[in-house]
Backbone as CSV, one residue per row, in Angstrom:
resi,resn,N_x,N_y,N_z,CA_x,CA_y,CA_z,C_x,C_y,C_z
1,UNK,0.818,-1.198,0.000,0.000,0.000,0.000,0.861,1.260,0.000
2,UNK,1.790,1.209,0.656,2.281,2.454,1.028,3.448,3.062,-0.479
3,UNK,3.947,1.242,-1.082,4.133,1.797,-2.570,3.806,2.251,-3.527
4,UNK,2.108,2.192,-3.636,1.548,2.595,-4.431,0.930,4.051,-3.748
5,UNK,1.248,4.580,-2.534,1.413,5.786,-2.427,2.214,7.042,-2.771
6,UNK,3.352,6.231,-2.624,4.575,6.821,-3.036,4.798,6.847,-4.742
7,UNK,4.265,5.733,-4.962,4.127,5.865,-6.569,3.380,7.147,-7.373
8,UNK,2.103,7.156,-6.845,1.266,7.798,-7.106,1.927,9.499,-6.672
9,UNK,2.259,9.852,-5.434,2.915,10.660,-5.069,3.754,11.524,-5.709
10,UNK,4.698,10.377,-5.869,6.136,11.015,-7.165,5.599,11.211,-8.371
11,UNK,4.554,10.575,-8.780,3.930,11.010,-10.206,3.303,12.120,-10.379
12,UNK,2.296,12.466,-9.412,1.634,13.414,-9.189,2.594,14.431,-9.265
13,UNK,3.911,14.886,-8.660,4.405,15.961,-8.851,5.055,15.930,-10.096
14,UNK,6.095,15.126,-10.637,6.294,14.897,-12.210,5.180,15.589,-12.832
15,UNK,4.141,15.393,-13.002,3.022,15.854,-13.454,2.738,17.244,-13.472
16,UNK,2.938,18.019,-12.246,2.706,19.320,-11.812,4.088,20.145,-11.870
17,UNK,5.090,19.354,-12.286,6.382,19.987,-12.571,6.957,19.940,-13.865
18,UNK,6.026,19.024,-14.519,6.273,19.300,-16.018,5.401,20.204,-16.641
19,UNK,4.414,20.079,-15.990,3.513,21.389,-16.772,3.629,22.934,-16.265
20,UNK,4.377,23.095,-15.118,4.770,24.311,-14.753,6.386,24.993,-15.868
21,UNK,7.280,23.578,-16.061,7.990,23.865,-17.106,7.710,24.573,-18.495
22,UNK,6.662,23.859,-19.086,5.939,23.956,-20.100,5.382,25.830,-20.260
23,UNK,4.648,25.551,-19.206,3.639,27.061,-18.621,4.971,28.531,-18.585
24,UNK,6.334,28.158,-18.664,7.123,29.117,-18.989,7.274,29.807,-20.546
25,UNK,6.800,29.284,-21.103,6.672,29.280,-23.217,5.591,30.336,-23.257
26,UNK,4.656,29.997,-22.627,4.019,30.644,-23.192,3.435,31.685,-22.872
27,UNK,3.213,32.661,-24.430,3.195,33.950,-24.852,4.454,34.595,-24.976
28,UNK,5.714,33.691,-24.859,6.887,34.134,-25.024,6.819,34.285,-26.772
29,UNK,7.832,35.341,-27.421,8.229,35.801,-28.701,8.684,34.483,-29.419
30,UNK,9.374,34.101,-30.275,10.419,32.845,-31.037,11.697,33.232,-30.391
31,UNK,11.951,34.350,-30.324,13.205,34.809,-29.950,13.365,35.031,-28.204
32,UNK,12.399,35.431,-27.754,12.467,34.936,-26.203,12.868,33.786,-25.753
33,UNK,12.052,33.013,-26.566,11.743,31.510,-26.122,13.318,30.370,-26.045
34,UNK,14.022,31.508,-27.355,15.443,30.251,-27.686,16.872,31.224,-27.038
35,UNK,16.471,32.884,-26.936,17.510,33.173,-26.446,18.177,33.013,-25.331
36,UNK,20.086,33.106,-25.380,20.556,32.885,-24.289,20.237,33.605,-22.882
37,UNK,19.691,32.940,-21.983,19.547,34.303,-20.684,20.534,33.925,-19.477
38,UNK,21.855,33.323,-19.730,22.888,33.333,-18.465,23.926,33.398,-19.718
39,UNK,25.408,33.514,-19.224,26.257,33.441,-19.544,26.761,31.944,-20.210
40,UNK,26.076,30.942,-19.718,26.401,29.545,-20.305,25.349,29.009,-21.578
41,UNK,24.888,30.381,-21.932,23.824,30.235,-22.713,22.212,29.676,-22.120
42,UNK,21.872,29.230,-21.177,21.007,28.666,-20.930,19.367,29.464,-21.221
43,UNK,18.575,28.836,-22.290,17.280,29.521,-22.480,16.486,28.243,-22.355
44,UNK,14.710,29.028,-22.379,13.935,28.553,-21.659,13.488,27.205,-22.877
45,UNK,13.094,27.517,-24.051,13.157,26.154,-24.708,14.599,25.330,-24.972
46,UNK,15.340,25.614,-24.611,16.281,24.665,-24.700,15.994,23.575,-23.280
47,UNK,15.485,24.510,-22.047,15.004,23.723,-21.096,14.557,22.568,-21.194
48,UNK,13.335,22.910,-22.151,12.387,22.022,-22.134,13.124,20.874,-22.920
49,UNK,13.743,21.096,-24.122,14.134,20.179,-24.767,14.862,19.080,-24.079
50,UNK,15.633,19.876,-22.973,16.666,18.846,-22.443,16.082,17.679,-21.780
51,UNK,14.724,18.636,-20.753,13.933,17.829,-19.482,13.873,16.792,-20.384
52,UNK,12.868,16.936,-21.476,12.377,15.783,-22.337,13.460,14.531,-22.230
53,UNK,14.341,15.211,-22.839,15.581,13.932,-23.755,16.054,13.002,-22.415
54,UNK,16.213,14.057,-21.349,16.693,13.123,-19.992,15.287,12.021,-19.547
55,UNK,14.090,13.118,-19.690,12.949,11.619,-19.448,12.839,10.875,-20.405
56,UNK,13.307,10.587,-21.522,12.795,9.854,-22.397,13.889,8.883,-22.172
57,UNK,15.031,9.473,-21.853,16.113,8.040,-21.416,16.329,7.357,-20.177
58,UNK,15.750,8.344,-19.148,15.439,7.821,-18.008,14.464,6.514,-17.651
59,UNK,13.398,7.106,-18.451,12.402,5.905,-18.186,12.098,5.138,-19.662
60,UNK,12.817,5.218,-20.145,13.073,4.494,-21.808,14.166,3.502,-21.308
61,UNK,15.336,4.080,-22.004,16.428,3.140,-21.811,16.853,2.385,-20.593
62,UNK,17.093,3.032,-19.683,17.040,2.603,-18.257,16.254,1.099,-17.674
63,UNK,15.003,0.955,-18.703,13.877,0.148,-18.131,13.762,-0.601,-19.696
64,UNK,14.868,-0.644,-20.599,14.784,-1.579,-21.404,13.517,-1.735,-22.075
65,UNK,12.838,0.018,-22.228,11.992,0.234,-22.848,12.065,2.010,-23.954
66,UNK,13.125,1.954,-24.903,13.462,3.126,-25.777,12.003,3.549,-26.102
67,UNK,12.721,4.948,-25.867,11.935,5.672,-26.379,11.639,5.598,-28.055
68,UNK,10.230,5.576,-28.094,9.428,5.645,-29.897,9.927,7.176,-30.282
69,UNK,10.776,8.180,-29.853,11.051,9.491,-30.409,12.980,8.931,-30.909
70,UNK,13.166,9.499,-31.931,14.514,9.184,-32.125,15.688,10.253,-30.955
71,UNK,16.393,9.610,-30.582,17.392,10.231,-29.679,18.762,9.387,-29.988
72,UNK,19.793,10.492,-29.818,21.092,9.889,-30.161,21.697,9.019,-29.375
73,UNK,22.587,8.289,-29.135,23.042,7.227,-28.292,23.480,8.416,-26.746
74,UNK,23.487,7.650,-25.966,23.640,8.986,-24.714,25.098,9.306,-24.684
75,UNK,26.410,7.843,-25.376,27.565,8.491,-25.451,28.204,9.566,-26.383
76,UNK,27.279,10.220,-27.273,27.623,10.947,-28.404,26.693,12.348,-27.942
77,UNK,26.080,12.900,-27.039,25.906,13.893,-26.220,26.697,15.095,-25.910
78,UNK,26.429,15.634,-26.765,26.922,16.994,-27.715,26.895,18.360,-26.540
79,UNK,25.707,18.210,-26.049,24.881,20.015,-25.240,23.919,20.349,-26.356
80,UNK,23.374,19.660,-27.866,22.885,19.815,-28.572,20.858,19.394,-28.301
81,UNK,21.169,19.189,-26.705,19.554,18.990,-26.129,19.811,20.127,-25.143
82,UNK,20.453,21.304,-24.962,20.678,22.123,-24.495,19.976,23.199,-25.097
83,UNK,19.715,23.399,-26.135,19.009,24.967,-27.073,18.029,24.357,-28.665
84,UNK,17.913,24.762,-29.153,16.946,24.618,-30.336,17.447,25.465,-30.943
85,UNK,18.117,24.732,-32.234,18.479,24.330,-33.942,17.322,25.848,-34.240
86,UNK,17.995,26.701,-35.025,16.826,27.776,-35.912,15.639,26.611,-36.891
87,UNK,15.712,25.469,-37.359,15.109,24.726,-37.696,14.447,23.941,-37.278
88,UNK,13.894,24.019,-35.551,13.616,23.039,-35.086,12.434,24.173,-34.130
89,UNK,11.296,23.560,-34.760,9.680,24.338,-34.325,9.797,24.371,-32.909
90,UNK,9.402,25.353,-32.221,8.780,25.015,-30.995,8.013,24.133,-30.455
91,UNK,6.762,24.172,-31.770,5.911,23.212,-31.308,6.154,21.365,-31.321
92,UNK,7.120,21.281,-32.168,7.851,20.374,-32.671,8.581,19.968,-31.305
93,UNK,9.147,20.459,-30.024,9.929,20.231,-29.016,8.638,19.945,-27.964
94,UNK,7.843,20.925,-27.882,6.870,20.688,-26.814,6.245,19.283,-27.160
95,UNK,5.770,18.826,-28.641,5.385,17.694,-28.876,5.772,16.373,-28.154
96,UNK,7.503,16.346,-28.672,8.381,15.748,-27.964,8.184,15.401,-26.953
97,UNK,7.777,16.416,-25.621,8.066,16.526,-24.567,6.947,15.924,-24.233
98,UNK,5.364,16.429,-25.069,4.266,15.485,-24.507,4.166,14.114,-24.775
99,UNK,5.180,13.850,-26.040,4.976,12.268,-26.461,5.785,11.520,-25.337
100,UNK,6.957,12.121,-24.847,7.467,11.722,-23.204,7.032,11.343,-22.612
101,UNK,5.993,12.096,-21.879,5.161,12.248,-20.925,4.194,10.913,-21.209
102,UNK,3.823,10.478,-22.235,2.697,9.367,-21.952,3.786,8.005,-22.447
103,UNK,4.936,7.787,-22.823,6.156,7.337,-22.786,6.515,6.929,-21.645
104,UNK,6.454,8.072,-20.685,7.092,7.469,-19.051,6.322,7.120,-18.275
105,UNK,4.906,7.877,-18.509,3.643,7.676,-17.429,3.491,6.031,-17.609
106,UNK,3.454,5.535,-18.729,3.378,4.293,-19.139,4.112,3.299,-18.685
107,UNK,5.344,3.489,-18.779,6.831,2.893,-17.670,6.195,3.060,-16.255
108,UNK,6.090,4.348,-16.022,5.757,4.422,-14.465,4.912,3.350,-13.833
109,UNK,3.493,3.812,-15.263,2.160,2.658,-14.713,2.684,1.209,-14.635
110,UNK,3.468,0.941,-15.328,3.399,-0.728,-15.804,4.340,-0.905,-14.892
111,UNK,5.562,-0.883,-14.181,6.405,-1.012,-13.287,6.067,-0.732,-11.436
112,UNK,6.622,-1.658,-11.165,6.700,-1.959,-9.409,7.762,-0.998,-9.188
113,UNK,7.665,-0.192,-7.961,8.795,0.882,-7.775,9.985,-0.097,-7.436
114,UNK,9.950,-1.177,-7.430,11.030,-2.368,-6.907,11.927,-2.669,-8.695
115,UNK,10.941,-1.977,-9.297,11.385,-3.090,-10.755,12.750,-2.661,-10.864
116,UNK,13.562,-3.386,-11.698,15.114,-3.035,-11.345,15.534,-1.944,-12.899
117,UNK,16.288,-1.706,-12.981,16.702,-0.858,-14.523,18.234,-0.510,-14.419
118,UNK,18.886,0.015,-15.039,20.451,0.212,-15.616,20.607,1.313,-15.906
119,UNK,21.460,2.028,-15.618,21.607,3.700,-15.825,23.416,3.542,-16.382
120,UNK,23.719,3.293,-18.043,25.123,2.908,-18.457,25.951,3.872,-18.120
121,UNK,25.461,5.103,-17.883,26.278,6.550,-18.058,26.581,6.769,-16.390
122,UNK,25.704,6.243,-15.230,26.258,6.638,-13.909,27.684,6.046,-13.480
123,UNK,28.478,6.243,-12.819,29.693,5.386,-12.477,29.331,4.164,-11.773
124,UNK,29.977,3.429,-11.351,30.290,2.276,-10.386,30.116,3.099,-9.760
125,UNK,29.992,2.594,-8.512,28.732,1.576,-7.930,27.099,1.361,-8.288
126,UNK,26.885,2.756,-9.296,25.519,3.776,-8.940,24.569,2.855,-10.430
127,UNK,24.839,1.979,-11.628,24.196,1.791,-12.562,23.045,0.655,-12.387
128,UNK,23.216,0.061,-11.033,22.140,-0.614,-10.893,21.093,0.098,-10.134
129,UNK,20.115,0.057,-10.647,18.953,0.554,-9.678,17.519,0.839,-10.036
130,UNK,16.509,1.808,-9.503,15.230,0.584,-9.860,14.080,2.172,-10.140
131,UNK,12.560,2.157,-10.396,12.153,2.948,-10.869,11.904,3.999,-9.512
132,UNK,11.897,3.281,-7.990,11.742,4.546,-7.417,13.069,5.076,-7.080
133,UNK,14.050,5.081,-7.672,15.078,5.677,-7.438,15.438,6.568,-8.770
134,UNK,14.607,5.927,-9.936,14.578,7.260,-11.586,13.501,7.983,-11.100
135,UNK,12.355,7.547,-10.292,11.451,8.392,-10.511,12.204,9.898,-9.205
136,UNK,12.321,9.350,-8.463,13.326,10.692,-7.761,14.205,11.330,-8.433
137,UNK,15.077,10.868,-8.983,15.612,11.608,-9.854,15.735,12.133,-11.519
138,UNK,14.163,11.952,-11.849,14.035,12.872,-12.685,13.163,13.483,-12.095
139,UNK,12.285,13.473,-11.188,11.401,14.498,-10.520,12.687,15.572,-10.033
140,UNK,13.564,14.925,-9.633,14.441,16.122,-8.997,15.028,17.076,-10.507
141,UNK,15.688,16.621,-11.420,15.527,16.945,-12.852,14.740,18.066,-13.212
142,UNK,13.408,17.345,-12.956,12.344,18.422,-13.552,11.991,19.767,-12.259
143,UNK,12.126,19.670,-11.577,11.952,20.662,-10.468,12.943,21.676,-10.357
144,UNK,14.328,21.289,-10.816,15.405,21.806,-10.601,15.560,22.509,-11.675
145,UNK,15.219,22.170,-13.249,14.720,22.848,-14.713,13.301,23.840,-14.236
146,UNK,12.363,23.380,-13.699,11.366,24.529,-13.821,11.617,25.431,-12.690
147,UNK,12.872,25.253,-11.997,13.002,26.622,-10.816,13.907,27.478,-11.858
148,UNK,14.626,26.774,-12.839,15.786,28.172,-13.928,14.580,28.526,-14.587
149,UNK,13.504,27.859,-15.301,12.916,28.383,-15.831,11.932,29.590,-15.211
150,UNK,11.864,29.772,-14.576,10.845,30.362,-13.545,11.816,31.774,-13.140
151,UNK,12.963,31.299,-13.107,13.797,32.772,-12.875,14.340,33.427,-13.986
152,UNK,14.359,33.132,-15.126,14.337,33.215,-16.545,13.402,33.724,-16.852
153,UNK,12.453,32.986,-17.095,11.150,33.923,-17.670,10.718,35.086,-16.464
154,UNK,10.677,35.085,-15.382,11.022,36.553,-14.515,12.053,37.670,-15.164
155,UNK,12.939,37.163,-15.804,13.822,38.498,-16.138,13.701,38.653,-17.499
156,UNK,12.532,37.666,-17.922,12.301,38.504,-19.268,11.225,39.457,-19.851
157,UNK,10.109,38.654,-18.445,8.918,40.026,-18.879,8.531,40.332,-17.618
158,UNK,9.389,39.601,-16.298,8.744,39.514,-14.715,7.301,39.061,-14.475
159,UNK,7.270,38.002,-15.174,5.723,36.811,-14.613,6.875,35.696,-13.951
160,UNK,6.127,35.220,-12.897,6.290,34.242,-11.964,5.165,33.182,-11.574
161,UNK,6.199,31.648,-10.774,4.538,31.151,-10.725,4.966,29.908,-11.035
162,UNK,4.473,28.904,-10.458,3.623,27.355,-11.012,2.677,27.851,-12.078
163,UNK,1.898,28.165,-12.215,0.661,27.997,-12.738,0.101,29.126,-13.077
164,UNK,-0.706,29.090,-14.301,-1.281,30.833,-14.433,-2.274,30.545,-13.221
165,UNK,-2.886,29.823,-13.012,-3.859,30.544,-12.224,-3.206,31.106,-10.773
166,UNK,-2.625,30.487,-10.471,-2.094,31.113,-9.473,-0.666,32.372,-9.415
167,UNK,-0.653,32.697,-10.708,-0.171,34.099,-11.370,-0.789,35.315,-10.666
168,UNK,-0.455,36.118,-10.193,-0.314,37.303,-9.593,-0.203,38.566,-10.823
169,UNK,-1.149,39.993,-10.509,-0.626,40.806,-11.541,0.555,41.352,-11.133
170,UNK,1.713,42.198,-11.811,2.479,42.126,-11.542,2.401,44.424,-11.084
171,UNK,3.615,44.372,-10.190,2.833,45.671,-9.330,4.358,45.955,-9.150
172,UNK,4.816,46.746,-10.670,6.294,47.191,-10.624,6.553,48.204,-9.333
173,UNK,5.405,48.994,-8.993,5.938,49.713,-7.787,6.520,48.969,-6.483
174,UNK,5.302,48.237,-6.385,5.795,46.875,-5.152,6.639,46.356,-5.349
175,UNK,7.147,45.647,-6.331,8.487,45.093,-6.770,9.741,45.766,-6.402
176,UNK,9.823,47.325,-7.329,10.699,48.052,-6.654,11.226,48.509,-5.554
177,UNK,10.168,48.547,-4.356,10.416,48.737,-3.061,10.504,47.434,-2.619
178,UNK,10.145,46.408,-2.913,10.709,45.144,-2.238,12.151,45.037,-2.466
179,UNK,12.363,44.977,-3.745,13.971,44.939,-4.113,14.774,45.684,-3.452
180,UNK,14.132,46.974,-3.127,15.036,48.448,-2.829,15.783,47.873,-1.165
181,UNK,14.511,47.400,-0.720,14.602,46.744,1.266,15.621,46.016,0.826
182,UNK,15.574,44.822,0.139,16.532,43.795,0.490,18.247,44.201,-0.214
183,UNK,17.788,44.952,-1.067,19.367,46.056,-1.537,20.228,46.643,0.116
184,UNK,19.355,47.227,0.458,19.762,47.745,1.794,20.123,47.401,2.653
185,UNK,19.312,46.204,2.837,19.883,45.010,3.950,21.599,44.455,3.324
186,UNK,21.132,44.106,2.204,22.353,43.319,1.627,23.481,44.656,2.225
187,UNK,23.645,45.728,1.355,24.684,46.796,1.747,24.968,47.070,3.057
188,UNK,23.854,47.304,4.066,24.121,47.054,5.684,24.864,46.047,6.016
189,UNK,24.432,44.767,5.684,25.110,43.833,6.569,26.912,43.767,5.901
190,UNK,26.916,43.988,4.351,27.981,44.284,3.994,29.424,44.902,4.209
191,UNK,28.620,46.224,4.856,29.304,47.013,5.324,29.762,46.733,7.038
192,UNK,28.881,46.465,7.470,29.215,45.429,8.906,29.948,44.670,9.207
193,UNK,29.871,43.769,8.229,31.141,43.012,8.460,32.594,43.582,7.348
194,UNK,32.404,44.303,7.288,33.675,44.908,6.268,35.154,45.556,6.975
């Protein structure tokens, strides 16, 4: 009982953390969507692309069940699931990402969190191991992608958020004086210990 809590559990957020990923795209420009916003290049559909490619091998290959989307062998892994090709649709990646999604839900459903699987790319000791130990760590994956995404799409038009509905309007005055407090603090304590 208590596995099929935990099952259900870890899915449920997979679920609510892939679609909060997703929920960063949109109403973004073409050019929002693929440009670099850190110094290592990192943009918000390249995000998505990556989450995908890691779930599709996570709970594909791993479980001796490949993914039906073509993906390159994992030792020839470029950074080329890192950004989106000028030739390569948006909608064309999000697709991807939903054909994933009923790809892994499917693995998830059909597997005992006991079932065992192979991860070729972790080191010794770490390549044996089983679906509740992928499903943690691509939930951690996807949580850890929709928190860049979430601070990303903040510095590109300042929306924040899981979820539109629970989207907030946005109240540049309030913003500014929030920022302004914690500027101050930062420089106080700065100077304190200086």
């Amino acid at each position: 009982m208590i596995d099929e809590f935990a099952k259900n559990s870890l899915h449920g957020r997979l679920r609510r953390d892939r679609k909060a990923l997703l929920w960063k795209l949109d109403g973004l420009s073409e050019y929002d969507a693929r440009r670099p916003l850190t110094a290592t290049g990192t943009n918000l559909l390249g995000l998505v692309k990556h989450v995908a490619s890691v779930e599709a091998r996570y709970f594909g290959e791993v479980f001796d069940r490949p993914s039906p989307e073509p993906l390159p062998p994992w030792q020839e892994n470029d950074g080329s699931d890192l950004w989106a090709a000028e030739d390569e649709a948006r909608d064309h990646i999000i697709g991807f990402y939903r054909r994933t999604w009923e790809h892994s839900d499917a693995t998830i459903d059909e597997l005992a969190l006991d079932a065992p699987g192979h991860v070729p790319w972790w080191p010794e000791p770490y390549p044996s191991t089983n679906l509740f130990a992928i499903l943690v760590h691509v939930l951690g994956e996807t949580n850890r992608h929709a928190g860049h995404a979430d601070i990303l799409r903040e510095g590109v038009d300042g929306r924040t958020g899981m979820r539109p509905e629970h989207e907030m309007q946005i109240d540049e005055e309030a913003r500014t004086a929030y920022c302004a407090k914690i500027e101050q603090a930062a420089r106080s304590a700065a100077s304190v210990k200086a």
